[in-house]
Structure formats: C-alpha cells, structure tokens
PDB file of N, H, CA, C and O in Angstrom:
ATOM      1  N   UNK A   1      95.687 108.305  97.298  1.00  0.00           N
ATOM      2  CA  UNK A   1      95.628 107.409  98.443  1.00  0.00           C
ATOM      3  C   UNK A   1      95.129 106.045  97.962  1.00  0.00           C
ATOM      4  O   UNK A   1      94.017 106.107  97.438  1.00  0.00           O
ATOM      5  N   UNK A   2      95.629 104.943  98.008  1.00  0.00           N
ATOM      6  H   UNK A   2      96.533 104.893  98.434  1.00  0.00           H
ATOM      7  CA  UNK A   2      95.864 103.093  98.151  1.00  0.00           C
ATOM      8  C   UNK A   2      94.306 103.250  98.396  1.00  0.00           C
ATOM      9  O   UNK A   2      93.824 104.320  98.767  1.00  0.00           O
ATOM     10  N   UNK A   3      93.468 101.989  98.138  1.00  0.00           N
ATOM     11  H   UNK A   3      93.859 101.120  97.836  1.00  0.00           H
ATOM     12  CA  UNK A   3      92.648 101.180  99.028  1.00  0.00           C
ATOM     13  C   UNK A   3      92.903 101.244  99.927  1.00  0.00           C
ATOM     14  O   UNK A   3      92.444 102.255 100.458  1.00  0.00           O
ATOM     15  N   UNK A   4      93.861 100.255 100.953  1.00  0.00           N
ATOM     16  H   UNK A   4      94.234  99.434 100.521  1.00  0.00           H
ATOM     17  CA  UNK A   4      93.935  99.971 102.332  1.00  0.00           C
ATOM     18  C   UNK A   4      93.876 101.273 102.932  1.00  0.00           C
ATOM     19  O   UNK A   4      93.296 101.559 103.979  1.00  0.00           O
ATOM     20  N   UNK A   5      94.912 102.488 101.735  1.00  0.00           N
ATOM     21  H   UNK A   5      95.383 102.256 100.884  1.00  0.00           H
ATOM     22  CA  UNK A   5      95.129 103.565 103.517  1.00  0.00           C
ATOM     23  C   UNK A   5      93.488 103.999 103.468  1.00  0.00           C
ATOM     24  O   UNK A   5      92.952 103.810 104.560  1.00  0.00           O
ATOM     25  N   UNK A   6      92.750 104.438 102.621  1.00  0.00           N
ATOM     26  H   UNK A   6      93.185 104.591 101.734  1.00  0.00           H
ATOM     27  CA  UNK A   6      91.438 105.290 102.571  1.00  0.00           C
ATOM     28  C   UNK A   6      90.318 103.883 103.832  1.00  0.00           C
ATOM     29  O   UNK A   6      89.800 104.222 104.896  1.00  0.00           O
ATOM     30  N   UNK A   7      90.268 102.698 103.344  1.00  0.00           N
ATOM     31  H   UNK A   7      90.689 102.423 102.480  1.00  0.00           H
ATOM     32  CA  UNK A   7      90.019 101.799 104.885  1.00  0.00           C
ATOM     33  C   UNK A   7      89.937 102.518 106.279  1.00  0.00           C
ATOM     34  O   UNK A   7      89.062 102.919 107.046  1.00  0.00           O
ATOM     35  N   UNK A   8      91.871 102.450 106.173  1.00  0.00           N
ATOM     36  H   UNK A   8      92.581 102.124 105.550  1.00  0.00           H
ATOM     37  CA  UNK A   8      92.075 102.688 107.679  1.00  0.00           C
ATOM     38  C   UNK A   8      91.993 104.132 108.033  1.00  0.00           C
ATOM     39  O   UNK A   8      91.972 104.483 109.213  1.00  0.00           O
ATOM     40  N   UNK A   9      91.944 105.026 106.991  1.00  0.00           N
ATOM     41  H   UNK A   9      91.961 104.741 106.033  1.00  0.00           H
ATOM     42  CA  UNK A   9      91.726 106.004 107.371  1.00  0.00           C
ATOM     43  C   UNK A   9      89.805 106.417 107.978  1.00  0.00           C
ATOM     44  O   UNK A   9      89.369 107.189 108.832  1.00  0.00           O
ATOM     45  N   UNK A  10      89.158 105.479 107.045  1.00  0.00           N
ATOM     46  H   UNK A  10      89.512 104.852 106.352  1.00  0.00           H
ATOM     47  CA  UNK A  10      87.284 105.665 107.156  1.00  0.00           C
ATOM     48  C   UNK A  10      87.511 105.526 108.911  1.00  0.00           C
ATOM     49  O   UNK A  10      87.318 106.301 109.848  1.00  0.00           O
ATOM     50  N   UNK A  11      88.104 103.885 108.774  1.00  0.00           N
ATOM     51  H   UNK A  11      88.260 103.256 108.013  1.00  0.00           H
ATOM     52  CA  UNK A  11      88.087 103.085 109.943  1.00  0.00           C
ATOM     53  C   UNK A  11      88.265 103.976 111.307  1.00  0.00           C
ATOM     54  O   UNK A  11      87.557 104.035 112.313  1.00  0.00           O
ATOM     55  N   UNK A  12      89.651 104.739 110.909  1.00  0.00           N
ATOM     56  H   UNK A  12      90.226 104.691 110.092  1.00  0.00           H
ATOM     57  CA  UNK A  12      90.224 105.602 112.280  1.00  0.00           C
ATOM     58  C   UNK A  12      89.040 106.618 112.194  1.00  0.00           C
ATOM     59  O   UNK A  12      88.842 106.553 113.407  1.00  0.00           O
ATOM     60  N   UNK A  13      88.211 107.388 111.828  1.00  0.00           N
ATOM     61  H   UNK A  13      88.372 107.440 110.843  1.00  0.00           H
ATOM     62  CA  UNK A  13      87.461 108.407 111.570  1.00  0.00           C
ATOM     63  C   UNK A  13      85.942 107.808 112.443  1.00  0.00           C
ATOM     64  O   UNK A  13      85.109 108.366 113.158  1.00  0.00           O
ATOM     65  N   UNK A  14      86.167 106.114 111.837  1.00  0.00           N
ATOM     66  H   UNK A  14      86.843 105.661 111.257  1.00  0.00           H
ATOM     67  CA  UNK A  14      84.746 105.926 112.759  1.00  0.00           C
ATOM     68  C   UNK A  14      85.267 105.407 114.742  1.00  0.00           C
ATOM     69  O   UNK A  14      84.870 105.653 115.881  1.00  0.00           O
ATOM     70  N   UNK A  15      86.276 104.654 114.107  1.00  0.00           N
ATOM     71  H   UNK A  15      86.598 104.454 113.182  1.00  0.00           H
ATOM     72  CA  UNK A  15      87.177 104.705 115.884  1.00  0.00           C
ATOM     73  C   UNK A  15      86.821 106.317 116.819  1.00  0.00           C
ATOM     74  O   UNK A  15      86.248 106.509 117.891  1.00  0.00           O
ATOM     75  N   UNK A  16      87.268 106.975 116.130  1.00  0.00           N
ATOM     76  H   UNK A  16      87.735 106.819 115.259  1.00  0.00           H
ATOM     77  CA  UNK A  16      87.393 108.769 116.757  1.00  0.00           C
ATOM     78  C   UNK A  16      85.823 108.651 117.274  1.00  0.00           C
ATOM     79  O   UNK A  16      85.610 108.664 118.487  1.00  0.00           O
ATOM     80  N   UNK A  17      84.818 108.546 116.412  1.00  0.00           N
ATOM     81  H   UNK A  17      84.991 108.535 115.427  1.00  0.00           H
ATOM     82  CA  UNK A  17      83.837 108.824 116.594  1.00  0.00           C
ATOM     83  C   UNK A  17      82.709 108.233 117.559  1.00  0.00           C
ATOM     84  O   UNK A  17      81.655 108.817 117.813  1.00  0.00           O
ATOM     85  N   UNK A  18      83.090 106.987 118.057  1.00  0.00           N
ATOM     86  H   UNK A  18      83.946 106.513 117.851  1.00  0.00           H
ATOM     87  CA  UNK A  18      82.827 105.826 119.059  1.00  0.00           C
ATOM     88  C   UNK A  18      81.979 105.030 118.202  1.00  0.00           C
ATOM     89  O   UNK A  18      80.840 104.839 118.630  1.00  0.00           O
ATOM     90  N   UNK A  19      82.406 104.322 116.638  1.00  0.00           N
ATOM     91  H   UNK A  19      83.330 104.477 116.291  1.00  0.00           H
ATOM     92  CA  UNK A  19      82.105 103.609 116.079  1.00  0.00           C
ATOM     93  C   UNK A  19      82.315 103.063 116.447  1.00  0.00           C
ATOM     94  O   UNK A  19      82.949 103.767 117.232  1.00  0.00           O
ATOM     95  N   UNK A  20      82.546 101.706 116.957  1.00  0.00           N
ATOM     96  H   UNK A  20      82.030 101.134 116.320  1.00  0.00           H
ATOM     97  CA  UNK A  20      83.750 100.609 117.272  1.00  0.00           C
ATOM     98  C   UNK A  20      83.397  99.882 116.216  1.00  0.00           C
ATOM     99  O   UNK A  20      84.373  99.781 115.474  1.00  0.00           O
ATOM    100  N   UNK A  21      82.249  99.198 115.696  1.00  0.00           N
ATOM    101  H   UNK A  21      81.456  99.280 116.299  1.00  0.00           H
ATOM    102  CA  UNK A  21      81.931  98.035 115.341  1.00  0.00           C
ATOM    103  C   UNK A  21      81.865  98.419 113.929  1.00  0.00           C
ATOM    104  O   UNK A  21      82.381  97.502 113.290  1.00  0.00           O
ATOM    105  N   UNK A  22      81.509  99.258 113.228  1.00  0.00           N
ATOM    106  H   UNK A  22      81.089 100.002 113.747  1.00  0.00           H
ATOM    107  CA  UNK A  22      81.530 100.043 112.414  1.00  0.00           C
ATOM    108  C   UNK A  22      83.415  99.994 111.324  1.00  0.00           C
ATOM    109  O   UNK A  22      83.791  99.551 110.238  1.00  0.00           O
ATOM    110  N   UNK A  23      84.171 100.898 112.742  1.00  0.00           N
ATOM    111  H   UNK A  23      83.866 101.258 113.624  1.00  0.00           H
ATOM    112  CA  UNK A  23      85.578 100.622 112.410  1.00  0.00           C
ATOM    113  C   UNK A  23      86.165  99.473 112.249  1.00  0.00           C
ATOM    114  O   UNK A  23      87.231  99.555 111.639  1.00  0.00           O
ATOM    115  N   UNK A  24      85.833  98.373 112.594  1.00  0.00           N
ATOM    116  H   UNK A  24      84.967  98.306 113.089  1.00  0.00           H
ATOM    117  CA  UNK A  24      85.928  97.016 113.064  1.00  0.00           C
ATOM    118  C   UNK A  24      85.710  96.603 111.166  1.00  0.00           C
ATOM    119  O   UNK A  24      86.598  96.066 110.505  1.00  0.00           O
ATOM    120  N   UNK A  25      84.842  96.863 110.814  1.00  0.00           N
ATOM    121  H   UNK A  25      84.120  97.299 111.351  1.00  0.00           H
ATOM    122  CA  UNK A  25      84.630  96.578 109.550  1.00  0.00           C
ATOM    123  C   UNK A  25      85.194  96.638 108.251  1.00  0.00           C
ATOM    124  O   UNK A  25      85.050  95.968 107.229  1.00  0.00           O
ATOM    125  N   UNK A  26      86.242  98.154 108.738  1.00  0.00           N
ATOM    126  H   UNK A  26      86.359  98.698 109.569  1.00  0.00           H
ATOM    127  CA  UNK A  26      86.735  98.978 107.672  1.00  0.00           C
ATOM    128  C   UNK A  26      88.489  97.986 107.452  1.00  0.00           C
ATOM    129  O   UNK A  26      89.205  97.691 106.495  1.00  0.00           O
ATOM    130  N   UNK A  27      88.531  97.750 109.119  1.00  0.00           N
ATOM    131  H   UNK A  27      87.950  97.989 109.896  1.00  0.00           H
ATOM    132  CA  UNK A  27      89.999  97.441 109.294  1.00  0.00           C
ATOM    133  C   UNK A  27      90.012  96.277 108.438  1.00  0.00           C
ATOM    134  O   UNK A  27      91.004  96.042 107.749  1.00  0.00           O
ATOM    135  N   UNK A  28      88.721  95.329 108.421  1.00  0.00           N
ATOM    136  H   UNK A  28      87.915  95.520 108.982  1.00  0.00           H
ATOM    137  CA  UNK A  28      88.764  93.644 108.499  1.00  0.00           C
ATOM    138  C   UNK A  28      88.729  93.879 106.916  1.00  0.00           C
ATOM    139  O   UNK A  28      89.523  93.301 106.173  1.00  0.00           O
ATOM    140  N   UNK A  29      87.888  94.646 106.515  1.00  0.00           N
ATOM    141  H   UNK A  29      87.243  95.116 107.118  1.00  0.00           H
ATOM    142  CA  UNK A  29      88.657  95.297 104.749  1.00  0.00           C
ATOM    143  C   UNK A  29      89.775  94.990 104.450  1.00  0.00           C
ATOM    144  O   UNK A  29      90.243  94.183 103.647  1.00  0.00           O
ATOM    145  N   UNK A  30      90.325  95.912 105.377  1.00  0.00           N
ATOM    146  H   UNK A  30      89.945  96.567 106.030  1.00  0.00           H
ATOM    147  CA  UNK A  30      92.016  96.236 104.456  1.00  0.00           C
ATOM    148  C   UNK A  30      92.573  94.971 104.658  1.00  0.00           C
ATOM    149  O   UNK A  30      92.954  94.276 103.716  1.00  0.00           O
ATOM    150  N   UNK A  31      92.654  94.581 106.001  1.00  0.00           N
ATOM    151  H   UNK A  31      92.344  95.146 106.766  1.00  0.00           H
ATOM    152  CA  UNK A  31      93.130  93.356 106.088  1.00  0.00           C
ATOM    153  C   UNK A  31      93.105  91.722 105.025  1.00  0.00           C
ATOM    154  O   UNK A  31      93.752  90.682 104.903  1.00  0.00           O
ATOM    155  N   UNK A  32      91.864  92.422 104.435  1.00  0.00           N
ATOM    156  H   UNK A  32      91.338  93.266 104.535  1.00  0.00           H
ATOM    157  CA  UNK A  32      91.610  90.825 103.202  1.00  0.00           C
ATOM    158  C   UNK A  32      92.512  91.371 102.187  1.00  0.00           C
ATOM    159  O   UNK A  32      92.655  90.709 101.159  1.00  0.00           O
ATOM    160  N   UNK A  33      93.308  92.769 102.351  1.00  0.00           N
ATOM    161  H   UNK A  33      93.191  93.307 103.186  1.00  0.00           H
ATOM    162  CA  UNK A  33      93.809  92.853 100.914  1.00  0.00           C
ATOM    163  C   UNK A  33      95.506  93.144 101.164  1.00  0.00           C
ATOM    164  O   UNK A  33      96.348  93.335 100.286  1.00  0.00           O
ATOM    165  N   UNK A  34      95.723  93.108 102.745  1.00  0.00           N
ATOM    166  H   UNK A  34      95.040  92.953 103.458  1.00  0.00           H
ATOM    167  CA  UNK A  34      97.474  92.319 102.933  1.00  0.00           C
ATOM    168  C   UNK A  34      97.096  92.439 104.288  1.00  0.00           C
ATOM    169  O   UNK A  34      96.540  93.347 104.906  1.00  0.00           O
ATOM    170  N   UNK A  35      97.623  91.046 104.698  1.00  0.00           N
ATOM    171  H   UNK A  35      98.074  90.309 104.195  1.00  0.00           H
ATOM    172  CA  UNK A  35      97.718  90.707 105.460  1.00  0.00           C
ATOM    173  C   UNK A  35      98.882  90.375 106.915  1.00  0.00           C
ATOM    174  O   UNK A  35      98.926  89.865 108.035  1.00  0.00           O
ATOM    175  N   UNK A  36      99.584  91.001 106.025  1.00  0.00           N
ATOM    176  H   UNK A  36      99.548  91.415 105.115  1.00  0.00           H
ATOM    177  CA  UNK A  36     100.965  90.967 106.363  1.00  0.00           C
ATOM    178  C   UNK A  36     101.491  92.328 107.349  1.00  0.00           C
ATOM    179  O   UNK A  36     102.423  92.364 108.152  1.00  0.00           O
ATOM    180  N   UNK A  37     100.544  93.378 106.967  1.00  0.00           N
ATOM    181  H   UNK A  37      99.787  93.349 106.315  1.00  0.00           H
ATOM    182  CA  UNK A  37     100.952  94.607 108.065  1.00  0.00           C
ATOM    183  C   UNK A  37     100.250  94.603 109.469  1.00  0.00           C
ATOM    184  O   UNK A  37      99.052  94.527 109.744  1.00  0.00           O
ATOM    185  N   UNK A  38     101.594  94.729 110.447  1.00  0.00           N
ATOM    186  H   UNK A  38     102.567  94.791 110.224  1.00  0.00           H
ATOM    187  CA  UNK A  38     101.069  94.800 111.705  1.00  0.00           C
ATOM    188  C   UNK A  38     100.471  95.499 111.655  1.00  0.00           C
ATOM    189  O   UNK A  38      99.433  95.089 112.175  1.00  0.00           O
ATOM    190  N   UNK A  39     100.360  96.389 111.362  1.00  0.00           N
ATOM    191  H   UNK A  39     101.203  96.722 110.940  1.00  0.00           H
ATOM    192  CA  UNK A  39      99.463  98.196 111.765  1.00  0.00           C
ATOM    193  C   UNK A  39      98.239  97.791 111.400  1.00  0.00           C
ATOM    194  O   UNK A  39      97.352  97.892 112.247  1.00  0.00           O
ATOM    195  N   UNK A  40      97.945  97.307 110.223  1.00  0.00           N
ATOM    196  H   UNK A  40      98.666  97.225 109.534  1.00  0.00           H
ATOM    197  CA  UNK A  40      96.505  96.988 110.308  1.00  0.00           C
ATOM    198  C   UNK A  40      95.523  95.942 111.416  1.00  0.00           C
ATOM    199  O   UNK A  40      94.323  96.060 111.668  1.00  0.00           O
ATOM    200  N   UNK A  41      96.710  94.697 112.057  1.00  0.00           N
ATOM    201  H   UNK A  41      97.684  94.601 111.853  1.00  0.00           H
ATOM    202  CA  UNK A  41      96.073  94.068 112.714  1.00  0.00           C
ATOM    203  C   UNK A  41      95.884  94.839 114.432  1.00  0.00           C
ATOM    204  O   UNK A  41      94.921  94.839 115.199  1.00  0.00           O
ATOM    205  N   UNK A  42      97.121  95.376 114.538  1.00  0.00           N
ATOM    206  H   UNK A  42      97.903  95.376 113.914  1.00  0.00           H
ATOM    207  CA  UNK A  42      96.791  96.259 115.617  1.00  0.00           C
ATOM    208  C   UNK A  42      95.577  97.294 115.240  1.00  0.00           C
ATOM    209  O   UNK A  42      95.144  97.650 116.336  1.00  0.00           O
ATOM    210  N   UNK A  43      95.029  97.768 114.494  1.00  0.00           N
ATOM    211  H   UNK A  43      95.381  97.479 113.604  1.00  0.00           H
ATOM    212  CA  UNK A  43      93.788  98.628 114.388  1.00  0.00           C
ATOM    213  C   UNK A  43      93.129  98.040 114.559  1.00  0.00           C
ATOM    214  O   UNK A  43      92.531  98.432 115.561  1.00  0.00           O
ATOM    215  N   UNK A  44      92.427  96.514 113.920  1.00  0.00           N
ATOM    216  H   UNK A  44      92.913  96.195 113.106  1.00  0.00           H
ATOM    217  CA  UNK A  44      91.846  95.978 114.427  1.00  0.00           C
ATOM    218  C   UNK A  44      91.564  95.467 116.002  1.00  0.00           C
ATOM    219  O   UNK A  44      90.393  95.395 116.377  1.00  0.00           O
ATOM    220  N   UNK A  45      92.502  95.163 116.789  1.00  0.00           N
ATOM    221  H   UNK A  45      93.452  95.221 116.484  1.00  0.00           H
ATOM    222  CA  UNK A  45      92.848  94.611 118.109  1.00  0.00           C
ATOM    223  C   UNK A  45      92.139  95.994 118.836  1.00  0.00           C
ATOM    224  O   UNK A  45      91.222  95.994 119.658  1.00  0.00           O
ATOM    225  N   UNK A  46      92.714  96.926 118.382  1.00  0.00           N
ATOM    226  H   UNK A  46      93.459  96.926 117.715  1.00  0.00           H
ATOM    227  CA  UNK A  46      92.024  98.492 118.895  1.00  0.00           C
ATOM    228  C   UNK A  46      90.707  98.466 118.794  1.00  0.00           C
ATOM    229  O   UNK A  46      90.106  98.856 119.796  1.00  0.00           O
ATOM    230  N   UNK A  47      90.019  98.096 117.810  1.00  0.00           N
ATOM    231  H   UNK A  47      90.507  97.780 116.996  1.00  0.00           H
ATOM    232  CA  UNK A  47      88.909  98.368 118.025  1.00  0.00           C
ATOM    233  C   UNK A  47      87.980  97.099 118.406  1.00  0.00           C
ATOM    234  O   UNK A  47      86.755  97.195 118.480  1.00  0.00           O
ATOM    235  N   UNK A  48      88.655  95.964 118.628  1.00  0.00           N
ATOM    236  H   UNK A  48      89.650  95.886 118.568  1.00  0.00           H
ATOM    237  CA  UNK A  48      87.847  94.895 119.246  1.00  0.00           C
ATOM    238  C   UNK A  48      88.161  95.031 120.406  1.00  0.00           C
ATOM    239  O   UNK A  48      87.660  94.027 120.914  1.00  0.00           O
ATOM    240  N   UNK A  49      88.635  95.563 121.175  1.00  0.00           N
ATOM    241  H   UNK A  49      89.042  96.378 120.763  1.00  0.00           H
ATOM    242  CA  UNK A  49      89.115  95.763 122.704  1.00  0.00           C
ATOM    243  C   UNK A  49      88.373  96.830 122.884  1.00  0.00           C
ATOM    244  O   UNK A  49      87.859  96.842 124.002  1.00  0.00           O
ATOM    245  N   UNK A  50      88.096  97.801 122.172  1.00  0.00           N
ATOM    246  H   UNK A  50      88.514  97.792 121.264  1.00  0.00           H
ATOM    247  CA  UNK A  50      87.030  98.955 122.679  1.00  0.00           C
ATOM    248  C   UNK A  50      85.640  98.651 121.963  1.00  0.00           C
ATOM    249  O   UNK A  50      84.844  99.490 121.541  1.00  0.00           O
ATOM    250  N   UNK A  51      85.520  97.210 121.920  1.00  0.00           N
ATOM    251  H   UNK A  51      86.166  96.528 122.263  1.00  0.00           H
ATOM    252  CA  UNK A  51      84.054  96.371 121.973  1.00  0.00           C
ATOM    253  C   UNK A  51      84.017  95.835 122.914  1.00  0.00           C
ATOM    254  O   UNK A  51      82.835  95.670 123.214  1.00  0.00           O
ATOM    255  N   UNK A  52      84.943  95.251 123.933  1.00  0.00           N
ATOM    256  H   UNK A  52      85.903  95.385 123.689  1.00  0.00           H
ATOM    257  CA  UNK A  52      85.135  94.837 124.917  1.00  0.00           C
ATOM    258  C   UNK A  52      85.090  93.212 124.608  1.00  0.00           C
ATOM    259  O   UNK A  52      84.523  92.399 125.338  1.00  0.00           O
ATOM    260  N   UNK A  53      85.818  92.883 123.348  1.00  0.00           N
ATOM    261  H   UNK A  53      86.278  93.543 122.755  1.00  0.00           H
ATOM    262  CA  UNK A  53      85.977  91.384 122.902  1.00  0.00           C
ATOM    263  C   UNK A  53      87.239  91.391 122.981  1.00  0.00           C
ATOM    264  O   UNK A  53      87.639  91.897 121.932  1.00  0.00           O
ATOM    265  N   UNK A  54      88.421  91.015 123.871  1.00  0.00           N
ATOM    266  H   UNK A  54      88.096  90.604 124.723  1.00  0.00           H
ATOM    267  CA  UNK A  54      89.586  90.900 124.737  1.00  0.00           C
ATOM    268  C   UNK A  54      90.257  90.132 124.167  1.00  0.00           C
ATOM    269  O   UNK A  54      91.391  90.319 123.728  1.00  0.00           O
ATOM    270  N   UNK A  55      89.418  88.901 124.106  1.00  0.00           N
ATOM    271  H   UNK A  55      88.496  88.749 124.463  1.00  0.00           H
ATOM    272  CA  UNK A  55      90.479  87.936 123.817  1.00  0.00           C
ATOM    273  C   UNK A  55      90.955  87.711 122.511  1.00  0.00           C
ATOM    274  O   UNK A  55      91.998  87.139 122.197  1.00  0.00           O
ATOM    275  N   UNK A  56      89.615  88.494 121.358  1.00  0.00           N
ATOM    276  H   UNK A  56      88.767  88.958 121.613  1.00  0.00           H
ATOM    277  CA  UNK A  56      90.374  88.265 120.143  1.00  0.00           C
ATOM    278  C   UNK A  56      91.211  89.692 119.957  1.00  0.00           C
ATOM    279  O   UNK A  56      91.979  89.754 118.997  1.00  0.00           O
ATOM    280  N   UNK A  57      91.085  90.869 120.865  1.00  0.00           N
ATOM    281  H   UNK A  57      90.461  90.819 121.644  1.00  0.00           H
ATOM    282  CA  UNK A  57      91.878  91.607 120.748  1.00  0.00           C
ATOM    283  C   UNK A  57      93.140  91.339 120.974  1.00  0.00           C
ATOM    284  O   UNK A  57      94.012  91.646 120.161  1.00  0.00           O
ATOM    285  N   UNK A  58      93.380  90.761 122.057  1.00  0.00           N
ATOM    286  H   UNK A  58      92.672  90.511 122.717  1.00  0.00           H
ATOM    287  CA  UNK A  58      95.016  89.807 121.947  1.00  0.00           C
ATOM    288  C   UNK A  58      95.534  89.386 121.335  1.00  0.00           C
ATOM    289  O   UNK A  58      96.747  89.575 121.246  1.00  0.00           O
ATOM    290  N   UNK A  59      94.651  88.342 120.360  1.00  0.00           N
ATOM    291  H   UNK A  59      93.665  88.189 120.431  1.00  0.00           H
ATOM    292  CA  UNK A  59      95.012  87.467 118.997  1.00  0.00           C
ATOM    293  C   UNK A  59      95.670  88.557 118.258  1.00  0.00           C
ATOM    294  O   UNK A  59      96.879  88.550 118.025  1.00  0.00           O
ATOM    295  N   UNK A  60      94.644  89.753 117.790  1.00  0.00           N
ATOM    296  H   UNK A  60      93.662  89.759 117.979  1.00  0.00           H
ATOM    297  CA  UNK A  60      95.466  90.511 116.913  1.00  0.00           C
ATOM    298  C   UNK A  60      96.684  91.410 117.350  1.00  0.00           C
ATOM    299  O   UNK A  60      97.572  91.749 116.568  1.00  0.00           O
ATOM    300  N   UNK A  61      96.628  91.803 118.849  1.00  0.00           N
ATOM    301  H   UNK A  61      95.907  91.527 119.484  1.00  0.00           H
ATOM    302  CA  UNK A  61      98.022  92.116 118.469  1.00  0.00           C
ATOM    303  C   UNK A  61      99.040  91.275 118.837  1.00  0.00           C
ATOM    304  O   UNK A  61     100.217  91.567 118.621  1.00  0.00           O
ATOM    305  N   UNK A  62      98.735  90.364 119.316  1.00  0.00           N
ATOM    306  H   UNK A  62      97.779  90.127 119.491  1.00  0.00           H
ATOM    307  CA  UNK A  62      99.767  89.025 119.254  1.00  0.00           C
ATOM    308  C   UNK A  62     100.212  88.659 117.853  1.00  0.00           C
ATOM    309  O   UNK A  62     101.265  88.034 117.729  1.00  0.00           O
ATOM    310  N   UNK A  63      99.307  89.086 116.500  1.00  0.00           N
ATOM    311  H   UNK A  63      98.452  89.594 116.601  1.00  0.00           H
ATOM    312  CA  UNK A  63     100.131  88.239 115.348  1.00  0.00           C
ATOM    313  C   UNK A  63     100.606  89.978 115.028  1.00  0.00           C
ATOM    314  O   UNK A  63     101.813  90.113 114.833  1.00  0.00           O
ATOM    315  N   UNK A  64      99.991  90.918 114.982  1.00  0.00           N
ATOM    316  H   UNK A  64      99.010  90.808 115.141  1.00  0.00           H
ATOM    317  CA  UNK A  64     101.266  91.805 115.298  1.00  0.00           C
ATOM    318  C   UNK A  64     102.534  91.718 115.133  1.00  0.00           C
ATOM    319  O   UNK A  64     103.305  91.642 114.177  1.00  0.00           O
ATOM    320  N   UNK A  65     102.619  91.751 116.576  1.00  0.00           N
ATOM    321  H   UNK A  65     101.992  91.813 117.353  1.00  0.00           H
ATOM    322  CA  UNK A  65     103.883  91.330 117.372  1.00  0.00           C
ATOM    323  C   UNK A  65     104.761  90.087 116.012  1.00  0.00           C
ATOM    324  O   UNK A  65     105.803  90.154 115.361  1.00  0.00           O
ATOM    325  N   UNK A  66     103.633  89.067 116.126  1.00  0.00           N
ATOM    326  H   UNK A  66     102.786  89.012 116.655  1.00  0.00           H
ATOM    327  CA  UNK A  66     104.382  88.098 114.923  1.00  0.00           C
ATOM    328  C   UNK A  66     105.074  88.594 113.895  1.00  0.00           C
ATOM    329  O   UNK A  66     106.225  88.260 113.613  1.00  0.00           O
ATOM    330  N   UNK A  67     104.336  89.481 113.245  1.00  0.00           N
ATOM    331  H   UNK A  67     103.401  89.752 113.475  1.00  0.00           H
ATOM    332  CA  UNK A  67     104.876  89.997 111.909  1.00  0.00           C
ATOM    333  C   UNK A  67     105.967  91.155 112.198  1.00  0.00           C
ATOM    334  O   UNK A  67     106.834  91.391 111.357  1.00  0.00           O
ATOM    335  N   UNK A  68     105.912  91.701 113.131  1.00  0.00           N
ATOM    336  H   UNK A  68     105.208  91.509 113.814  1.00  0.00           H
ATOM    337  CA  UNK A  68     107.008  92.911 113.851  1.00  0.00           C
ATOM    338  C   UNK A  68     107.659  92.711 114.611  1.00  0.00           C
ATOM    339  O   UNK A  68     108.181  93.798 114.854  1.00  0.00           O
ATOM    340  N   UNK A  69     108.122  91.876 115.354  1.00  0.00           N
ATOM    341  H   UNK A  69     107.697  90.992 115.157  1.00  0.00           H
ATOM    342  CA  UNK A  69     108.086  92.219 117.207  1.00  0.00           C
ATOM    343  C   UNK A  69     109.111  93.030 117.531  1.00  0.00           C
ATOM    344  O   UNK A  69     109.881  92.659 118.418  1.00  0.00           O
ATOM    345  N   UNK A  70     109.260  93.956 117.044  1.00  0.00           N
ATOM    346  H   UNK A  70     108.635  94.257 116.324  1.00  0.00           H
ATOM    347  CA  UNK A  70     109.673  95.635 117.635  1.00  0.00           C
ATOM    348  C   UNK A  70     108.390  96.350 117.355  1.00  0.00           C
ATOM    349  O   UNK A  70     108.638  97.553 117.280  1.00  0.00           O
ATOM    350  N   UNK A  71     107.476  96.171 117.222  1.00  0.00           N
ATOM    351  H   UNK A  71     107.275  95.194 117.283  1.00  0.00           H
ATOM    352  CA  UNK A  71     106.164  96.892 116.251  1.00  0.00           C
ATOM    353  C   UNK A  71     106.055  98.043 117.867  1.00  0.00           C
ATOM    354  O   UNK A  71     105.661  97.448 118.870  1.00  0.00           O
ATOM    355  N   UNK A  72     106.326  99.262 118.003  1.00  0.00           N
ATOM    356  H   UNK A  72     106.646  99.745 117.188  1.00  0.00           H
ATOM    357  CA  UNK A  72     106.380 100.165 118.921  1.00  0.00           C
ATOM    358  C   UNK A  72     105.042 100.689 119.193  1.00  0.00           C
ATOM    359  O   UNK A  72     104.928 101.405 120.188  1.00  0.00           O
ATOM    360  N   UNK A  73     103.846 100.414 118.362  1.00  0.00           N
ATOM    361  H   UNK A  73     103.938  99.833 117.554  1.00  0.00           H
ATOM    362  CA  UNK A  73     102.467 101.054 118.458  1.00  0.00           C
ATOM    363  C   UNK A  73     101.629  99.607 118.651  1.00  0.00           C
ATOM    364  O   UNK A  73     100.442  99.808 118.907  1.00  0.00           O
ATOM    365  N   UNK A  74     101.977  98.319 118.587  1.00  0.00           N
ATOM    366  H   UNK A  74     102.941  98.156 118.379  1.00  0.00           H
ATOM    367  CA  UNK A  74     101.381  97.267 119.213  1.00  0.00           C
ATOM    368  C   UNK A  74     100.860  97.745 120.643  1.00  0.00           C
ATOM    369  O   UNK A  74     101.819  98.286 121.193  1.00  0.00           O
ATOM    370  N   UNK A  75      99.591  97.776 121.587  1.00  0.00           N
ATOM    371  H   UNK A  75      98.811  97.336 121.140  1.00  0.00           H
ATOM    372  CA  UNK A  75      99.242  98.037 122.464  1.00  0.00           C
ATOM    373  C   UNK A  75      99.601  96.959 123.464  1.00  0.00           C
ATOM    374  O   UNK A  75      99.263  97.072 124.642  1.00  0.00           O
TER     375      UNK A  75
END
C-alpha cells in the first residue's frame, strides 16, 4: 500500500470513529503529496463538514467537481 492510500485509509478509520479533526489531518497529508485526486479532496470536504466548517467544505468539493465533474462520490 502507497503513502497516500495508508493516509486515507488512517484518515477513513479516524472519520468511522468520530475523529473528525484528527481525519482532517490525515487527508490534508495525502493531499500535499497529489493534489490532483478528487477523492482525496472530497475526504477532506467530508470531514470538514462533519466539523461543521461548511463553507470550506464546499471549496473542497467544488475543486472536486473541478478536477472530475462526473466525480459520482462528490457529496
């Protein structure tokens, strides 16, 4: 298993667990090391929206959307 996936995998493990801020950390990881996958910015957006920080949860899956826009797991 990559860097990024073992990240998003910690990340989803602390999401499950009602880490938020925690997961929030793991995602913003992977993310410094491509930047380019929606899936990672939507994990992020996931877990800043279940911090109840909205508006930058939008941002991320708005550039999402940018990098995909068929991206089918964008929220």
């Amino acid at each position: 298993m990559g860097e990024i996936e073992t990240l998003v995998k910690k990340g989803q493990i602390l999401m499950d667990e009602g880490e938020f801020h925690d997961a929030l950390g793991y995602f913003e990881q992977a993310l410094l090391l491509n930047q380019d996958d929606p899936d990672l910015w939507n994990n992020k957006g996931i877990a800043l929206r279940s911090l109840g920080r909205y508006e930058e949860s939008m941002e991320c899956f708005n550039k999402s959307l940018e990098i995909e826009p068929r991206d089918k797991f964008a929220s």
